[in-house]
KOLSE-934611 format. One line per field, with one value per residue: residue in three letters; chain; x, y, z of N, C-alpha, C in turn. Coordinates in Angstrom, 1 decimal. Example, Ala and Ser with C-alpha at 12.3 -4.5 7.8 and 13.67 -1.06 7.14 Angstrom:
residues 2
res (ALA	SER)
chain (A	A)
n_X (13.2	12.8)
n_Y (-5.7	-2.2)
n_Z (7.8	7.1)
ca_X (12.3	13.7)
ca_Y (-4.5	-1.1)
ca_Z (7.8	7.1)
c_X (13.2	12.9)
c_Y (-3.3	0.0)
c_Z (7.8	7.9)
***
This chain:
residues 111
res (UNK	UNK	UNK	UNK	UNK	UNK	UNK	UNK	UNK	UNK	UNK	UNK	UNK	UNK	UNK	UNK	UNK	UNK	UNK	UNK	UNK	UNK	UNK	UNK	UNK	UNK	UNK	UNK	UNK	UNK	UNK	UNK	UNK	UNK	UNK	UNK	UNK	UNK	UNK	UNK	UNK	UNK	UNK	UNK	UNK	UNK	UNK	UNK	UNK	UNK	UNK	UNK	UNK	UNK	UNK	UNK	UNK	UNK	UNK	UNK	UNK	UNK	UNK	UNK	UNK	UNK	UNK	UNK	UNK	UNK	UNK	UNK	UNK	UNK	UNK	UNK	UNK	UNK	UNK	UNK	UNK	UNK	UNK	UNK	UNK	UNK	UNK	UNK	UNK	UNK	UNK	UNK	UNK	UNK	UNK	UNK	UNK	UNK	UNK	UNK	UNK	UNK	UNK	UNK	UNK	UNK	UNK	UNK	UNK	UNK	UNK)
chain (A	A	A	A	A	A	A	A	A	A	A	A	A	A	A	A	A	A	A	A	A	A	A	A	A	A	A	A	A	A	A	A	A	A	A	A	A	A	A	A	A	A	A	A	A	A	A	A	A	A	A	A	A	A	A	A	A	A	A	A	A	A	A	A	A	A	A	A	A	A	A	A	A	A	A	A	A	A	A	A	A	A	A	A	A	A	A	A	A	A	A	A	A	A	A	A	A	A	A	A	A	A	A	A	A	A	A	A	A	A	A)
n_X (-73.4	-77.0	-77.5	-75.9	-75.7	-77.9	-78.0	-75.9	-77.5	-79.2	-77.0	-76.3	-78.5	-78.9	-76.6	-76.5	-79.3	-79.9	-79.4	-80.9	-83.9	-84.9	-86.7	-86.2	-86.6	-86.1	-86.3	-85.1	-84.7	-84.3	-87.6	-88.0	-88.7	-89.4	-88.4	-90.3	-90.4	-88.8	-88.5	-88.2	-85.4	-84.4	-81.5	-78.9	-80.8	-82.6	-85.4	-86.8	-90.1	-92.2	-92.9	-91.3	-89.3	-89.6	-89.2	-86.8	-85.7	-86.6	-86.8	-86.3	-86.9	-88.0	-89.0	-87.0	-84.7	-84.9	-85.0	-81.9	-80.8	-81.5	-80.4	-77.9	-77.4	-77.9	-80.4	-84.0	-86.4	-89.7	-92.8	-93.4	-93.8	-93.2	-91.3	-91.0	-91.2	-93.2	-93.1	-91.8	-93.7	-93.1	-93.9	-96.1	-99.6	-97.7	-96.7	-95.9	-92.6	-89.1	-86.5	-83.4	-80.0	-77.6	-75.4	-75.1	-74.0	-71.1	-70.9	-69.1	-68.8	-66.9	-66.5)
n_Y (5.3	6.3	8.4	7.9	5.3	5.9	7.3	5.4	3.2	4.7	5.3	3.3	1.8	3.9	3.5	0.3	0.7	2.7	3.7	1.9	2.0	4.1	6.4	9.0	11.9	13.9	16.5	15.7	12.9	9.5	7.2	4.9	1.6	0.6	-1.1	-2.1	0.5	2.7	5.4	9.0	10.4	13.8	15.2	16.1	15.1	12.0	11.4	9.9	7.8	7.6	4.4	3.3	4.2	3.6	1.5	0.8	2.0	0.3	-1.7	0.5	3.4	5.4	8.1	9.5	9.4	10.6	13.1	13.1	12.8	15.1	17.2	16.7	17.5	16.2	16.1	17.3	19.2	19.0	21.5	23.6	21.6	18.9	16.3	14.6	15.8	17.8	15.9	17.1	18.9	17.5	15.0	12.8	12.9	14.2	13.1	12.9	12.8	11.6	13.9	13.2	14.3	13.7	13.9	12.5	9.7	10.2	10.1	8.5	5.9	7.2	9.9)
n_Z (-14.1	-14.3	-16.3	-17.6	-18.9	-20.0	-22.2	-23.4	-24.5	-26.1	-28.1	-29.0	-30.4	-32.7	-33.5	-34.7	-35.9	-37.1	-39.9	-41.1	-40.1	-40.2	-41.7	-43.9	-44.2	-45.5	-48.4	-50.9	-51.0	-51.9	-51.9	-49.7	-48.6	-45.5	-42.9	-40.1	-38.8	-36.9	-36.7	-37.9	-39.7	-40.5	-42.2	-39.2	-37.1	-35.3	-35.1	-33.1	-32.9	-29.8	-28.8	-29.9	-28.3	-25.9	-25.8	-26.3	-23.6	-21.7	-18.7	-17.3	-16.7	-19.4	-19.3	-17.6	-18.9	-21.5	-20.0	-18.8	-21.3	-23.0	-21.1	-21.1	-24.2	-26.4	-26.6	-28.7	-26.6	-26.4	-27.0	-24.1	-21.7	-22.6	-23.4	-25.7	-29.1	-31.6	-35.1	-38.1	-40.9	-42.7	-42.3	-41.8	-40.0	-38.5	-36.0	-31.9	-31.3	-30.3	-30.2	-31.6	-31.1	-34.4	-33.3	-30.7	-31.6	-31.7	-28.9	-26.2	-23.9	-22.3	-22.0)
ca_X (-74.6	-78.2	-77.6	-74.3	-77.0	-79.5	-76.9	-75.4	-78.4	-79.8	-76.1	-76.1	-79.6	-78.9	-75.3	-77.2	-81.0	-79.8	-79.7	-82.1	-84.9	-85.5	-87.3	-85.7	-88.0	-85.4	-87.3	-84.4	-84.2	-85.2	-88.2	-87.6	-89.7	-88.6	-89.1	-90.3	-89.8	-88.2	-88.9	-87.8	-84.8	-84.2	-80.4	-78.9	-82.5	-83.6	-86.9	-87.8	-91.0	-92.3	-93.3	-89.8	-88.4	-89.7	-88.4	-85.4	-85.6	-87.0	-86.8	-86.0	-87.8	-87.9	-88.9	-85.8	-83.9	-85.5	-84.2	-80.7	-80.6	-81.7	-79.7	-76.4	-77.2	-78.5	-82.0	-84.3	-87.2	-90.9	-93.1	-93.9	-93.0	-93.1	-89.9	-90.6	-91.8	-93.8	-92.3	-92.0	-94.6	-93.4	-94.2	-98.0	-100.3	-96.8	-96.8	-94.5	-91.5	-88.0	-85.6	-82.1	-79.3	-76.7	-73.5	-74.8	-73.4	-69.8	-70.4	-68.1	-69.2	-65.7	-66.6)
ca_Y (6.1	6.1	9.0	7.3	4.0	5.9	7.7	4.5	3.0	5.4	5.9	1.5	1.6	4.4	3.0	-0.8	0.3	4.3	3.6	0.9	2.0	5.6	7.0	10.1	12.9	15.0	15.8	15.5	11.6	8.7	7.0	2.8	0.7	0.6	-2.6	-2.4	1.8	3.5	7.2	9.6	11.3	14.9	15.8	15.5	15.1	11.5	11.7	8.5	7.3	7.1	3.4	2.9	4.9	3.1	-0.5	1.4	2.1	-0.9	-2.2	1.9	5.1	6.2	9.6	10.5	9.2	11.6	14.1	12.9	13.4	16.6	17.8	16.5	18.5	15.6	16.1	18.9	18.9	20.1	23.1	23.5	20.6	18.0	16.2	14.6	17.3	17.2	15.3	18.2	18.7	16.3	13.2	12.2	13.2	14.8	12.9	13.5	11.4	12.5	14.9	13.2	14.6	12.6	13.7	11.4	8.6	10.0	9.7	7.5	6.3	7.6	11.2)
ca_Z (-13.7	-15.2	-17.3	-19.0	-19.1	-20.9	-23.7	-24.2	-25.0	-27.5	-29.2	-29.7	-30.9	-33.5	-34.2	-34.7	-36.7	-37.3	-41.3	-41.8	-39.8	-40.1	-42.9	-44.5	-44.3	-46.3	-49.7	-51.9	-50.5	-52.9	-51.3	-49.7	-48.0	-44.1	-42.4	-38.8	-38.4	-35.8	-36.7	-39.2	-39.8	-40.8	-41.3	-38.3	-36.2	-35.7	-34.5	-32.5	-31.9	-28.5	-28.9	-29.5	-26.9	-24.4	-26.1	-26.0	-22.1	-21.3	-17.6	-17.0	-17.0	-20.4	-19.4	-17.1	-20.2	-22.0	-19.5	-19.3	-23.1	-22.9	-20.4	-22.0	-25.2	-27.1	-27.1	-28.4	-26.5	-27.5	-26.4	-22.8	-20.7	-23.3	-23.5	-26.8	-30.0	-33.1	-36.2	-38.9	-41.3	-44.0	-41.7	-42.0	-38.8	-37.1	-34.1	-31.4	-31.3	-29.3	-31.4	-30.8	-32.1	-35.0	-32.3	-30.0	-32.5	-31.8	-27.9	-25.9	-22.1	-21.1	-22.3)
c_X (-75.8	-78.3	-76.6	-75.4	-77.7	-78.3	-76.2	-76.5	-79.0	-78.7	-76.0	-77.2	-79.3	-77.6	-75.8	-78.3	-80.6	-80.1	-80.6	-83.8	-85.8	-85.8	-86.6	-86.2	-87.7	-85.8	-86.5	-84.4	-85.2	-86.1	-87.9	-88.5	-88.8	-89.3	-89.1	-89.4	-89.7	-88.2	-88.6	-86.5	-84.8	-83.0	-79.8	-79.7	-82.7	-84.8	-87.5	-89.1	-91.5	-92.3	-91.8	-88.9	-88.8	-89.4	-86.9	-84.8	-86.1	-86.7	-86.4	-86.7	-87.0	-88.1	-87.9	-84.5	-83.6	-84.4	-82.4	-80.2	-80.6	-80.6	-77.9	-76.1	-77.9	-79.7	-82.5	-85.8	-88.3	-91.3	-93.5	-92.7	-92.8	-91.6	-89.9	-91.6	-92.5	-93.1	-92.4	-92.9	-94.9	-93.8	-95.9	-98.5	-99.2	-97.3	-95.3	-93.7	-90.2	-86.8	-84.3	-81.0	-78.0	-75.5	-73.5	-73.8	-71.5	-69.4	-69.6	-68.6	-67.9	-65.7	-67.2)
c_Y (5.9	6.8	8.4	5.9	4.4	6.8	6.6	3.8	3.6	5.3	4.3	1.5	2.7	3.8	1.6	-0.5	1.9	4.3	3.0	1.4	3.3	6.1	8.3	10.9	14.3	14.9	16.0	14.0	10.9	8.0	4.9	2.6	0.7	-0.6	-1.9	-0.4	2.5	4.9	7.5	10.0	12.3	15.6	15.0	15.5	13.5	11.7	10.0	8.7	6.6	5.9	3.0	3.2	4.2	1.9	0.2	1.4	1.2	-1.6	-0.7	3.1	6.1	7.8	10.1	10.1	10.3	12.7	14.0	13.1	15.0	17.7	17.9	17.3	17.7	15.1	17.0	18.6	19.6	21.5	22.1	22.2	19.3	17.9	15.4	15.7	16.9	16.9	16.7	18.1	17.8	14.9	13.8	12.2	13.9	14.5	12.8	11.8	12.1	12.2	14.2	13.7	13.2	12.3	13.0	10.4	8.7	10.0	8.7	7.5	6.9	8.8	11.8)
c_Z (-14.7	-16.3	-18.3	-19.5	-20.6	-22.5	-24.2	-25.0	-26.1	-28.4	-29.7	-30.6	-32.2	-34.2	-35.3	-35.9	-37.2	-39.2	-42.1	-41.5	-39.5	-41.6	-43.0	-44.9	-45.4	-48.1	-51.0	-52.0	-51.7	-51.8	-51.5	-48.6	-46.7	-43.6	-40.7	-38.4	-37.5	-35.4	-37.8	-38.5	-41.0	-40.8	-40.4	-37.1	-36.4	-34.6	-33.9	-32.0	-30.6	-28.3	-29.0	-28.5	-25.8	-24.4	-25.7	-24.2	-21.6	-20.0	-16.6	-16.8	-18.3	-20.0	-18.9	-17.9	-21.0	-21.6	-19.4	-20.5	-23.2	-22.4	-20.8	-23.2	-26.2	-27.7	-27.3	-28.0	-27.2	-26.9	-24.9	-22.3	-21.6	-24.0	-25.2	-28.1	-30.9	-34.1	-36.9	-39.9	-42.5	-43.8	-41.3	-40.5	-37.9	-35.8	-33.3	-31.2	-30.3	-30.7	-30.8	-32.1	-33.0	-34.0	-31.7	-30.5	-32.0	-30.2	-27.5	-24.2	-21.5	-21.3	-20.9)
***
């Protein structure tokens, strides 16, 4: 189905770039250079950037992705109708990215 589609796809992509390419917004973290960045993480929060969310979803509808995420438990969305939220205040201009949770990672499509 599309929603098993779109959770596989986020849980590869974070399994795959989840360490390298997210900045560590957590202010005990030592600070590293990120090549080619993907969002922040916070915990277990990463925060993708839209611009990636949609490489991510790519030949699909990123937004009803979005919603499948959400709906599963895996996403937190923002205020109002906005499915992705503001970064938290320690990321520079806080722009919105989509909140996914770390548990995705221990999904399984046979779940």
């Amino acid at each position: 189905s599309e929603a098993r589609e779109a959770l596989e796809r986020v849980r590869a992509f974070l399994v795959s770039d989840g360490s390298a390419r997210f900045e560590d917004i957590d202010e005990t973290s030592i600070d590293r250079f990120i090549i080619n960045r993907a969002g922040w993480r916070d915990g277990d929060t990463f925060y993708i950037a839209t611009d990636v969310w949609k490489k991510i979803h790519r030949g699909s509808d990123p937004t009803q992705a979005a919603r499948y995420l959400r709906d599963a438990g895996y996403l937190t969305p923002g205020d109002g109708n906005n499915l992705a939220m503001k970064t938290p205040t320690a990321v520079n201009g806080r722009p919105r990215a989509y909140a996914v949770s770390a548990d995705i990672m221990g999904w399984s499509p046979h779940d």
